[in-house]
C-alpha positions as CSV (number, residue, x, y, z in Angstrom):
1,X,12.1,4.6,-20.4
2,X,11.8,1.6,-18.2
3,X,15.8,1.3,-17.6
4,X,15.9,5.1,-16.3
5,X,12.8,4.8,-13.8
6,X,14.4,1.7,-12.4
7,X,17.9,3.4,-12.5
8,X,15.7,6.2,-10.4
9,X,14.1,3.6,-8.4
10,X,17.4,2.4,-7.4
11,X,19.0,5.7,-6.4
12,X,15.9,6.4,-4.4
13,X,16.2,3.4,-2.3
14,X,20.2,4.2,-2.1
15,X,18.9,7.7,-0.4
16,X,16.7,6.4,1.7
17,X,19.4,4.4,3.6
18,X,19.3,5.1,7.5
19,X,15.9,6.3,7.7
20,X,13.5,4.5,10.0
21,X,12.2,1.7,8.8
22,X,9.1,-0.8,9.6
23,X,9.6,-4.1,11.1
24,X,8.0,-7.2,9.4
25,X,4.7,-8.2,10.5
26,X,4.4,-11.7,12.4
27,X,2.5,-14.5,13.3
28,X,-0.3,-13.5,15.9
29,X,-0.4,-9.6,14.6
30,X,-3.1,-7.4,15.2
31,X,-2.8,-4.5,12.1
32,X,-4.8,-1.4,12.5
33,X,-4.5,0.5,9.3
34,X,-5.4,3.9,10.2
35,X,-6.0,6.2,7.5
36,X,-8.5,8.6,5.2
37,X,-10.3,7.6,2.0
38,X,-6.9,6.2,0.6
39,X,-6.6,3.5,3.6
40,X,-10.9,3.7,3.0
41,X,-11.7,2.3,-0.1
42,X,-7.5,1.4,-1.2
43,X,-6.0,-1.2,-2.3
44,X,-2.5,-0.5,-1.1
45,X,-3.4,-2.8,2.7
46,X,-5.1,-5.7,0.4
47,X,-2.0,-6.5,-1.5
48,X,0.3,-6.1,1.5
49,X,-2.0,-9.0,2.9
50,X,-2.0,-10.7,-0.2
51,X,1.8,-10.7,0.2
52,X,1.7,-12.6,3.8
53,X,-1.0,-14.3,3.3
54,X,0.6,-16.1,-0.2
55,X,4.7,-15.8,1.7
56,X,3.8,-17.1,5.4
57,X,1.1,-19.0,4.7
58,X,1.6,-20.7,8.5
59,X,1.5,-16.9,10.0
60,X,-2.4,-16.1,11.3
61,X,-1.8,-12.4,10.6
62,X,-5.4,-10.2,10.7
63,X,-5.9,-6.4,9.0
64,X,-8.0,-4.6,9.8
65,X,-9.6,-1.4,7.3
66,X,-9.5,1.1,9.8
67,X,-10.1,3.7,7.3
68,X,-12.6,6.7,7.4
69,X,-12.8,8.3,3.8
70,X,-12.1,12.5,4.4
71,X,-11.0,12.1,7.1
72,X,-8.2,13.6,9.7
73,X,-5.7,12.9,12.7
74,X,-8.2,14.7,15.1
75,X,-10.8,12.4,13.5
76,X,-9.4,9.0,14.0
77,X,-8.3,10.3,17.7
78,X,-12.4,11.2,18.1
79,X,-12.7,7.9,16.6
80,X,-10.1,5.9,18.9
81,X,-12.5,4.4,21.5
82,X,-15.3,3.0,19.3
83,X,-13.5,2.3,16.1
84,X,-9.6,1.5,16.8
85,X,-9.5,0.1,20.1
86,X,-12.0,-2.4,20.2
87,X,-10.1,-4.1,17.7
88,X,-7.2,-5.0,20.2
89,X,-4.7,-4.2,17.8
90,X,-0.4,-5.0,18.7
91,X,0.6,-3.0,15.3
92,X,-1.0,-0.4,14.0
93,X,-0.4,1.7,10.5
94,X,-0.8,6.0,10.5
95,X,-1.2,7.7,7.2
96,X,-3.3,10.9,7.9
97,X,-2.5,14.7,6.7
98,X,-4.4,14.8,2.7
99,X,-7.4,16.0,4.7
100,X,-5.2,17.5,7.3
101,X,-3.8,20.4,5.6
102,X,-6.7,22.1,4.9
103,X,-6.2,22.0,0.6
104,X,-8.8,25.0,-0.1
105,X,-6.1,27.0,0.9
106,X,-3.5,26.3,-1.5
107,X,-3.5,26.9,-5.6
108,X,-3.7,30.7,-5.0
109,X,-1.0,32.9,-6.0
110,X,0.0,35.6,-3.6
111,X,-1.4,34.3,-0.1
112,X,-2.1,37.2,2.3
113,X,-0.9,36.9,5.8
114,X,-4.3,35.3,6.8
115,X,-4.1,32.8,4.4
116,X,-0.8,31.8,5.3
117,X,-1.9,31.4,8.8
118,X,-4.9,29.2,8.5
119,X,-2.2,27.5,6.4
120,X,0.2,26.8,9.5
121,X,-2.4,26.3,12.3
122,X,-3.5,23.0,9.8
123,X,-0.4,22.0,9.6
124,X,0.2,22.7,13.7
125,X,-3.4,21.2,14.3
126,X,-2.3,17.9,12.1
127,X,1.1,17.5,14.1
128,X,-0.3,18.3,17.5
129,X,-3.2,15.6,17.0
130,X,-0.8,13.2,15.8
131,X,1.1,13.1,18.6
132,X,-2.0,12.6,20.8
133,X,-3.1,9.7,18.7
134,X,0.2,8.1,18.8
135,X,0.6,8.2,22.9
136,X,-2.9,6.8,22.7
137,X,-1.6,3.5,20.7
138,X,1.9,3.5,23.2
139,X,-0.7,3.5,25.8
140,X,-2.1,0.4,24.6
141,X,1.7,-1.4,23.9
142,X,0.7,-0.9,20.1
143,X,3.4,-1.0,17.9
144,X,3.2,2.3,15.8
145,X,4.6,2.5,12.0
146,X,3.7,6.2,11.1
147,X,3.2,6.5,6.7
148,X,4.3,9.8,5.2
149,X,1.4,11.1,3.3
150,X,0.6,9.1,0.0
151,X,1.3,12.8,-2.5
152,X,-0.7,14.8,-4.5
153,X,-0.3,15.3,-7.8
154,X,0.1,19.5,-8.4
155,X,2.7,18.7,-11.6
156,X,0.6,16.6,-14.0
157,X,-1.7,18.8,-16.4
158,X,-4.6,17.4,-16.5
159,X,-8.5,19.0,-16.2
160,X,-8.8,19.1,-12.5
161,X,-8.0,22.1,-10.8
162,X,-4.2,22.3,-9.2
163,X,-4.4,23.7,-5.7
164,X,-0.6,24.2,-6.2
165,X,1.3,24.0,-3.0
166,X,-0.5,20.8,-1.5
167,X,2.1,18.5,-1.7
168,X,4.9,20.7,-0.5
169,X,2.9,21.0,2.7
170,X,2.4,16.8,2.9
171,X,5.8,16.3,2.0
172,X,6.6,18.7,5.2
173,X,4.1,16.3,7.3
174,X,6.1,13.6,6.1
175,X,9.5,14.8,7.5
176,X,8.0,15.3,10.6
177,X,6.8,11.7,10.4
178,X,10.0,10.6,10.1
179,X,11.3,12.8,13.0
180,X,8.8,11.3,15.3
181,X,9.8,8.3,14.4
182,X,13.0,8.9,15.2
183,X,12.3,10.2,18.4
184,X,9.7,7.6,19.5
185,X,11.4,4.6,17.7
186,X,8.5,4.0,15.7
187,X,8.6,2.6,12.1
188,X,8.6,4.3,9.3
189,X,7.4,4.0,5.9
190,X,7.9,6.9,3.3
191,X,5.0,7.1,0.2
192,X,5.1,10.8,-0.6
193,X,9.2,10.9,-1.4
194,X,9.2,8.2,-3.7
195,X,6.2,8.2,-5.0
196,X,6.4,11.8,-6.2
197,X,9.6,11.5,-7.7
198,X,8.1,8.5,-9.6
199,X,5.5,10.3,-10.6
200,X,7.5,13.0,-11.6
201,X,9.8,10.9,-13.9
202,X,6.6,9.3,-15.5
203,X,5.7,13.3,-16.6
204,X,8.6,13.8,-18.3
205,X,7.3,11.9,-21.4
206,X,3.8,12.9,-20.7
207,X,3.2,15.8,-19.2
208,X,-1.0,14.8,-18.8
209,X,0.1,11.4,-16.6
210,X,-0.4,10.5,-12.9
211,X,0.5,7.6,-10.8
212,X,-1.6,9.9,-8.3
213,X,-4.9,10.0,-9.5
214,X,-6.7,12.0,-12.1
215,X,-8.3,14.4,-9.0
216,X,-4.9,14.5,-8.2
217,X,-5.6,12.8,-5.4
218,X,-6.8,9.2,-5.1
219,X,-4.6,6.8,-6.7
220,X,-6.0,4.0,-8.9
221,X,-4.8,0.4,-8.8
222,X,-1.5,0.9,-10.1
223,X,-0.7,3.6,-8.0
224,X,-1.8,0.9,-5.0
225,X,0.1,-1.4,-6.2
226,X,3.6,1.2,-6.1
227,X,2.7,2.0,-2.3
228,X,1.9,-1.8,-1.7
229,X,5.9,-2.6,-3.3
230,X,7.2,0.7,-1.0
231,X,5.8,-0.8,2.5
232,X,7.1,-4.5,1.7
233,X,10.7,-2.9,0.5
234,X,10.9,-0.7,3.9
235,X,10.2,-4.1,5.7
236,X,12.5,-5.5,4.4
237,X,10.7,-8.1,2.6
238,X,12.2,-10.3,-0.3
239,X,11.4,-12.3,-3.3
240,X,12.2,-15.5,-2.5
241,X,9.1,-18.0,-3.0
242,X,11.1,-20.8,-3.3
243,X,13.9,-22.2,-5.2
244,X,15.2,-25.5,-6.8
245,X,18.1,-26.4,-8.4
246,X,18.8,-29.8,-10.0
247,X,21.9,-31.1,-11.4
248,X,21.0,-33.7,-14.0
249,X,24.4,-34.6,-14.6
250,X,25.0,-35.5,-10.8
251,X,21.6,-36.5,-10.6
252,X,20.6,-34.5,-7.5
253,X,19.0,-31.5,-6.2
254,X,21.7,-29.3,-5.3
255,X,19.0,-26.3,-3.7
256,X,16.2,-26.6,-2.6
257,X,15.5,-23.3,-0.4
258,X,12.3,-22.5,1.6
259,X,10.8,-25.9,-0.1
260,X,11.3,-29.6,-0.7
261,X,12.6,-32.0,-3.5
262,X,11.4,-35.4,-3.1
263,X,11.4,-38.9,-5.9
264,X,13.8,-37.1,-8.1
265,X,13.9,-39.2,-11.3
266,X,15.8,-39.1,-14.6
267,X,13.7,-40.4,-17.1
268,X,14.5,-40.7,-21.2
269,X,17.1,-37.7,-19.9
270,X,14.5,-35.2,-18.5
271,X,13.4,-34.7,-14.9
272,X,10.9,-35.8,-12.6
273,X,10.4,-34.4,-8.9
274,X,7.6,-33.9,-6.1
275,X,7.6,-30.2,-5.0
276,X,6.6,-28.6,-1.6
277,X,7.2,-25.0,-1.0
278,X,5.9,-23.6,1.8
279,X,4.8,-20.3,0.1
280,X,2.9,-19.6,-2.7
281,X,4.0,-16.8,-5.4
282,X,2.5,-12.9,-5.4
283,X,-0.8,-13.0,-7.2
284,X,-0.2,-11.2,-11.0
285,X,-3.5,-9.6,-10.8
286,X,-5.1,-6.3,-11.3
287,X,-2.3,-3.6,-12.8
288,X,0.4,-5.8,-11.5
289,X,2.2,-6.1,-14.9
290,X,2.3,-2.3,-15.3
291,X,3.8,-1.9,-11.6
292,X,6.2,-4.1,-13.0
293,X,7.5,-1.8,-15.5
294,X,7.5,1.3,-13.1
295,X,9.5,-0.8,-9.6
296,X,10.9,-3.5,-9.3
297,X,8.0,-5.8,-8.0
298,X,8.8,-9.5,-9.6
299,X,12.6,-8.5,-8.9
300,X,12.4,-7.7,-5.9
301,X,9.3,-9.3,-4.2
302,X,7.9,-12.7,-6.1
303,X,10.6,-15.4,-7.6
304,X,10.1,-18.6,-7.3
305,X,12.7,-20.6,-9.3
306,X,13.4,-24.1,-10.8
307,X,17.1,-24.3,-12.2
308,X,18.2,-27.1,-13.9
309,X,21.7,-27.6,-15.4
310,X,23.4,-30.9,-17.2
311,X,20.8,-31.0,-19.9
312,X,21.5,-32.5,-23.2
313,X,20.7,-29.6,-25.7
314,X,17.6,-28.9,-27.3
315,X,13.8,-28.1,-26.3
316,X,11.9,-29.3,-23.0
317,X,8.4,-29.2,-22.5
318,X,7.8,-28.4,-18.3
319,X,4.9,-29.4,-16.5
320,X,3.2,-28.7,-13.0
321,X,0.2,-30.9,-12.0
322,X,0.2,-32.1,-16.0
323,X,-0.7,-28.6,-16.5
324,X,1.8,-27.1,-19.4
325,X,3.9,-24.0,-18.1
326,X,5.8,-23.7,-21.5
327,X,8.7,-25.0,-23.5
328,X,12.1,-23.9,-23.1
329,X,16.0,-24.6,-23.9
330,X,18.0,-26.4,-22.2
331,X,19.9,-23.3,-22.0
332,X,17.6,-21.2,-20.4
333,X,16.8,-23.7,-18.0
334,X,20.2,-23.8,-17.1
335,X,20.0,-20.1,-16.3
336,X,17.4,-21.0,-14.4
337,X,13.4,-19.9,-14.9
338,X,10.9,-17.4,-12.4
339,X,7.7,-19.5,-12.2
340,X,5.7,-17.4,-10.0
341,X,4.4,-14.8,-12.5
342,X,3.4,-18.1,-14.9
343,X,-0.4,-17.5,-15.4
344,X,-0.6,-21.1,-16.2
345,X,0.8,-22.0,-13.1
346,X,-1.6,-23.9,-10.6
347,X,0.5,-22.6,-7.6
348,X,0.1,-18.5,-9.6
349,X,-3.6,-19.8,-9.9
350,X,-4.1,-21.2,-6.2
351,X,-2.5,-17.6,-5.5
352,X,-5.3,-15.8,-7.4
353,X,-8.0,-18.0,-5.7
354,X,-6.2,-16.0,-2.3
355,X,-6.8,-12.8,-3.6
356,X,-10.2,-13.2,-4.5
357,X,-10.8,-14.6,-1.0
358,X,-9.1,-11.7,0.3
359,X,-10.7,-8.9,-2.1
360,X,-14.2,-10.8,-1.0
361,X,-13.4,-10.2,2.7
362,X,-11.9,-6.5,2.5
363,X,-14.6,-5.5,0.4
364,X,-16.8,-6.3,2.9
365,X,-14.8,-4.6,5.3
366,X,-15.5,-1.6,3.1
367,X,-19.1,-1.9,3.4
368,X,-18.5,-1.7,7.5
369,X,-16.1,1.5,6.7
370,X,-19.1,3.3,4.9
371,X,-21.3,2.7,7.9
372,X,-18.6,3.9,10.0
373,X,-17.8,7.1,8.0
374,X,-21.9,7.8,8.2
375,X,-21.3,7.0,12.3
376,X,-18.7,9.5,12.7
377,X,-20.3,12.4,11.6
378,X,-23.7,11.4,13.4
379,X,-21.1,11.5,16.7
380,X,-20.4,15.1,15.9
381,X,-23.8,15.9,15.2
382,X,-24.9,14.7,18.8
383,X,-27.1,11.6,16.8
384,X,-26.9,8.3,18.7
385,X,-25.9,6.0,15.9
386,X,-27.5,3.2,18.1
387,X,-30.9,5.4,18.1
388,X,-32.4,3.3,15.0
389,X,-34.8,6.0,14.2
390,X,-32.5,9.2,15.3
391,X,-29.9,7.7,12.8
392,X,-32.4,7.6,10.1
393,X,-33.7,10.8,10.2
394,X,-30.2,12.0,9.9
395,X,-29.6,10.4,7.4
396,X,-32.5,11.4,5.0
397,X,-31.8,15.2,6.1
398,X,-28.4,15.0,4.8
399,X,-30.0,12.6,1.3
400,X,-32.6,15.6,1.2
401,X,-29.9,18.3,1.1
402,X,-27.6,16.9,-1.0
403,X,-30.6,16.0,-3.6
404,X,-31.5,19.6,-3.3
405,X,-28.5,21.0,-3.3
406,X,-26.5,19.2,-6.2
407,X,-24.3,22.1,-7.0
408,X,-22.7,21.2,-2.7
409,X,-18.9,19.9,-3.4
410,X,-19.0,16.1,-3.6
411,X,-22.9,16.0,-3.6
412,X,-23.0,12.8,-5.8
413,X,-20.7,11.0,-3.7
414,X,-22.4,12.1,-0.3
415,X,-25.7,11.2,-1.8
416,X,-24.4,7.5,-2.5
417,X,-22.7,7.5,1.1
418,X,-26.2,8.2,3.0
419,X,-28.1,5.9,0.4
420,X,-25.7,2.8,1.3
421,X,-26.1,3.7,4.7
422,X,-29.4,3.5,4.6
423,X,-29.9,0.4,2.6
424,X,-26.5,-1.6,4.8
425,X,-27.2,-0.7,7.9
426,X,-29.9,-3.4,8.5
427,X,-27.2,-6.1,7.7
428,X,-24.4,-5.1,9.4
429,X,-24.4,-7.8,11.5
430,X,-24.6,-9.8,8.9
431,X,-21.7,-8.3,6.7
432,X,-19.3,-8.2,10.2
433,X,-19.8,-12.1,10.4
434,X,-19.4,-12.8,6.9
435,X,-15.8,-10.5,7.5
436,X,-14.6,-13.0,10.3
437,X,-16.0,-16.2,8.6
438,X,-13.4,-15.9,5.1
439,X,-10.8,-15.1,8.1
440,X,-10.7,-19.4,8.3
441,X,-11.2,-19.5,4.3
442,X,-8.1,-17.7,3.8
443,X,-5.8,-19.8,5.8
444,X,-7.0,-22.6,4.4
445,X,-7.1,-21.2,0.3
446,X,-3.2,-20.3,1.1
447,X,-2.0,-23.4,2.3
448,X,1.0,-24.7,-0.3
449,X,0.3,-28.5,-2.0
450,X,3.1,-30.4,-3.5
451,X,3.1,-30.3,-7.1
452,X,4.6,-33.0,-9.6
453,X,7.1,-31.1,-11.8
454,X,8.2,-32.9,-14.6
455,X,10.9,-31.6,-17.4
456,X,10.9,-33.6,-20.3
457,X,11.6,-33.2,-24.5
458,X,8.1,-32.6,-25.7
């Protein structure tokens, strides 16, 4: 199963060939992620930070969670002044159109002509608006990478109801995406091709699974973790961590790429070395090992190898910081080994002590999101947000009706929404500075330390 998703994954990237891509972000960006509940509360943004943070550890880089859960491209253009700009942003991320499309109006069979037409004006409404929100970022010299619509899932058979017809429609936004991107020379980043036909292929052995979501909408970690490894690969990005090779026999490092080899030694026929790379591998964390079996994530994205060749034969014990990373053969040393997915690694843990750093900070963030979400819709209803007392009130009138009213779509959730607000809103100041105080802590948590690396019989 595994062999034909990755033959799949392989002919996908083949196709995609030629389309616009997404440059590589760099030292002194600015990132606006704009986006809906799947930017929101996702992971998908933490683990493409995790990625630069752990591979250009020298590169200050910021992200910022400009995510509004529900909502739309006229939203985060009604949003643009108080919520996108002041963040100053050079790059900036689009993935709007799930709540764009208007979804009530799909999953019913034999659409009348009315139907059909509310259909279109969303569609028209969701293009129209995106365009507007785009020439408001070109206004602003903001580099723009537009996201086709992560999918949703209308295949899998599971209990939710299938509003049939969805992703057709966001796989239409999507090649209008990539039109405007060719036309504006934007980047590009496609989730909802690839994704779907992962998905897809995943369903062919179980017809009740999803990469999606079980509401067929909001992917779970894994699913993160696939549109995390589709943004790096339309960057461009690569595995390399670091690499060493030693020739025992010559008694010399023959590679030593993106790091540094220093008091080689030979002793009782092993190896001895100080090591310096100047990344640190991807953090295995989280569903990373099932990503693994569904794209090619450790392939493609986090190596970092020791080779050694001109061994005697037989067992060797290797070591990082006296810290035991296994035993192997000569000969598979001399193929050479991938240390960076070794949990008993201090450089794989020193990576997870960067994610945790980073989770800390973005979920924060999301704490600042959910005041923000409360914020918008205050803006709509004419409620200062800064009016302390205005703010509350509409806040416990929306509590009220959702309390009375638990049979309202999403009621649960909106009742936790105005209840945070309610009891975060007091400390926002608090939870903003906390945000830009781990912005030091993570660039000094990712800085690389040499590590003594010895290979010996054990």
């Amino acid at each position: 199963m595994k062999r034909t998703i990755l033959a799949l994954w392989t002919l996908l990237l083949v196709l995609g060939h030629g389309q616009p891509t997404a440059t590589a972000f760099k030292d002194g960006d600015r990132v606006a992620l704009i986006g809906d509940s799947i930017t929101h509360g996702g992971a998908w943004h933490a683990y493409l930070y995790d990625y630069y943070l752990t591979r250009a550890p020298k590169s200050r880089i910021v992200f910022y969670n400009c995510g509004i859960s529900g909502d739309s491209a006229a939203g985060a253009l009604s949003r643009f002044d108080w919520d996108v700009a002041p963040k100053k942003p050079n790059r900036a991320t689009i993935m709007l159109g799930m709540n764009d499309v208007g979804r009530t109006y799909y999953g019913v069979e034999n659409p009348g002509a009315d139907l059909l037409a509310r259909r279109t004006n969303q569609y028209l409404s969701w293009r129209e608006n995106m365009a507007k929100l785009t020439a408001r970022l070109v206004d602003l010299k903001v580099e723009v990478t537009l996201i086709t619509p992560s999918p949703y899932d209308q295949t899998a058979t599971i209990k939710e109801k299938n509003l049939y017809g969805v992703n057709d429609i966001l796989a239409t936004c999507g090649e209008t995406a990539k039109d405007m991107a060719r036309a504006q020379r934007f980047g590009l980043v496609d989730f909802n091709g690839p994704f779907t036909a992962l998905n897809l292929e995943v369903q062919k052995t179980n017809a009740e699974a999803t990469l999606v979501g079980r509401d067929r909408v909001h992917p779970g970690d894994l699913g993160h973790f696939i549109l995390a490894y589709l943004f790096l690969k339309s960057q461009g990005r690569t595995a390399t961590v670091a690499a060493v090779e030693i020739d025992a026999k010559g008694k010399k490092a023959s590679l030593q790429e993106n790091c540094s080899v220093t008091d080689l030694a030979f002793p009782s026929g092993g190896v001895s070395y100080t090591y310096l790379a100047a990344s640190l591998p991807f953090p295995v964390t989280g569903a990373y090992a099932s990503a693994d079996t569904l794209v090619r994530w450790t392939e493609d994205l986090n190596r970092e190898t020791v080779k050694v060749t001109g061994l005697e034969d037989g067992e060797y014990a290797l070591m990082m910081d006296d810290t035991a990373l296994g035993t192997f053969t000569a000969a598979q040393l001399s193929r050479g080994l991938n240390l960076a997915t070794n949990l008993a690694s201090p450089a794989q843990l020193q990576a997870q002590a960067v994610h945790k750093t980073n989770w800390d900070r973005g979920n924060q963030e999301r704490i600042l999101r959910g005041l923000g979400q409360v914020e918008m819709g205050m803006r709509r209803a004419g409620v200062e947000p800064s009016d302390g007392e205005a703010a509350l009130r509409y806040c416990r009138s929306n509590l009220d009706r959702y309390q009375e009213q638990p049979h309202l779509p999403n009621a649960a959730y909106y009742r936790s929404v105005y209840s945070n607000y309610i009891l975060s809103k007091p400390g926002q100041a608090a939870v903003a500075q906390r945000v830009e105080d781990l912005l030091p802590v993570l660039y000094q948590v990712n800085q690389p330390r040499a590590r003594r690396m010895v290979i010996r019989r054990p």
